[in-house]
C-alpha positions in Angstrom: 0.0 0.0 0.0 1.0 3.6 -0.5 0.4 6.9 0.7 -1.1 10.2 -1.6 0.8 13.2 -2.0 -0.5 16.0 -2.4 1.3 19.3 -2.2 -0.4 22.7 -3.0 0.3 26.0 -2.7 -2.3 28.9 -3.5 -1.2 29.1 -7.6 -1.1 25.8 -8.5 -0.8 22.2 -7.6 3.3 21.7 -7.1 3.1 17.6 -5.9 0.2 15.0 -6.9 2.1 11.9 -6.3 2.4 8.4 -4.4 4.7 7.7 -2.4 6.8 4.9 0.3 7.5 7.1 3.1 7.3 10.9 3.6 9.5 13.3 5.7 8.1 16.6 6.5 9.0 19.6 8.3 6.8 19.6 11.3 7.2 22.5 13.6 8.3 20.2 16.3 10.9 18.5 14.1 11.2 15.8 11.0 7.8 14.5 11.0 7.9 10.3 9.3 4.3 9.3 7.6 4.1 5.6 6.7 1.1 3.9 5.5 -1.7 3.9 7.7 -0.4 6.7 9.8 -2.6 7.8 12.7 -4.9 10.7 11.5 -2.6 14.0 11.9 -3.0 17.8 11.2 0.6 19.3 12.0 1.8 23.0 11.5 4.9 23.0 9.0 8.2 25.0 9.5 9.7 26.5 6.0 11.8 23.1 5.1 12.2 20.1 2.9 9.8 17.6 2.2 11.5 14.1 1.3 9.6 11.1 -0.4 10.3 8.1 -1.3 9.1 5.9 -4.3 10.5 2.8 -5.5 13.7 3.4 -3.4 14.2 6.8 -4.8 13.3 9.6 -3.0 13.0 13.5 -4.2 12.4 16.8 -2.6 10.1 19.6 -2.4 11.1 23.3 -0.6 8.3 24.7 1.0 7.6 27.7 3.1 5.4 27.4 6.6 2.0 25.7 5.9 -0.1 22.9 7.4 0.0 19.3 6.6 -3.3 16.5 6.8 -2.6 12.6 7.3 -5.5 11.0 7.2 -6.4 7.5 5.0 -2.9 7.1 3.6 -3.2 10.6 2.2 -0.7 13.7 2.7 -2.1 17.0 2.1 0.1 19.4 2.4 -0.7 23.6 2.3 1.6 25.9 1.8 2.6 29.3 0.6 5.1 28.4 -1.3 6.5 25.0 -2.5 8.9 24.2 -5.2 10.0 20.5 -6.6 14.0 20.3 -5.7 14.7 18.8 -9.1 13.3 22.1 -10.9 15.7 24.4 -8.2 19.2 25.5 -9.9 21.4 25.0 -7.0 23.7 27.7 -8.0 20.5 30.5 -8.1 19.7 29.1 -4.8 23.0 30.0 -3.4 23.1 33.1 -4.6 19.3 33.5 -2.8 20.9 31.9 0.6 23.9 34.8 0.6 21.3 37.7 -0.3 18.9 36.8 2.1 21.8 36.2 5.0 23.2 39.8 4.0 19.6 41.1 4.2 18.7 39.4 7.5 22.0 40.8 8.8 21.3 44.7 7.8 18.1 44.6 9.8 17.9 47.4 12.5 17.2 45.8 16.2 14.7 47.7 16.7 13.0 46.9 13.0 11.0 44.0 14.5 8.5 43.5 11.9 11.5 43.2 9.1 13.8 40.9 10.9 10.8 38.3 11.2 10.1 38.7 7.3 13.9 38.8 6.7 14.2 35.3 8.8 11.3 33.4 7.2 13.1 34.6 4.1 16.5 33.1 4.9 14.6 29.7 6.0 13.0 29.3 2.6 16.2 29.9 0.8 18.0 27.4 3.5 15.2 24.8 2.0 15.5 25.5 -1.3 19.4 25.0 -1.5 18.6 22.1 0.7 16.2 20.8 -1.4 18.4 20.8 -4.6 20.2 17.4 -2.9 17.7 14.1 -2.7 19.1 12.7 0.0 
């Protein structure tokens, strides 16, 4: 048996596969779904999804979201989400250093930027990440 996968974000449909065995980014750490999982609804942290099908597993960067187990089926919601195999790694390096270089010009007292600054670096952290499938 296998589980659903279904990642969307609010443009389009980024994931609609089966899968082995997922790994997602839970808010309280790496979060593993196997067939017939418990029923779950989980926050998500901006991270990389791994799945694995037929002893191969891929990746998708997403930004914060919720995900749904339920009846073999992962539904995952996000902002953002991107497949690892469409990510240049070398773009998303360049997008890592930027968004460290922005994060660290932040004034202290600019609360409000620093948070959107940081949830910024995290996605890029995921995206580079997510350009390995292991």
């Amino acid at each position: 048996m296998t589980l659903t996968v279904k990642v969307i974000s609010p443009d389009q449909i980024v994931l609609n596969s089966t899968a082995d065995e997922v790994i997602l980014p839970s808010s309280t750490g790496q979060l593993g779904v196997l067939t017939d999982h418990a029923p779950l609804i989980t926050a998500l942290d901006a991270g990389v999804i791994r799945f694995r099908r037929d002893r191969e597993w891929a990746t998708v960067a997403v930004s914060n979201g919720f995900a749904e187990i339920e009846a073999n089926e992962v539904a995952v919601l996000v902002r953002r989400a991107e497949l690892g195999a469409d990510i240049d790694a070398e773009a998303a390096r360049t997008e890592l250093t930027a968004a460290e270089e922005r994060l660290a010009g932040i004034k202290e007292d600019d609360k409000q930027g620093k948070i959107l600054a940081e949830q910024d670096l995290r996605l890029a952290r995921a995206r580079l990440q997510a350009t390995t499938n292991v």
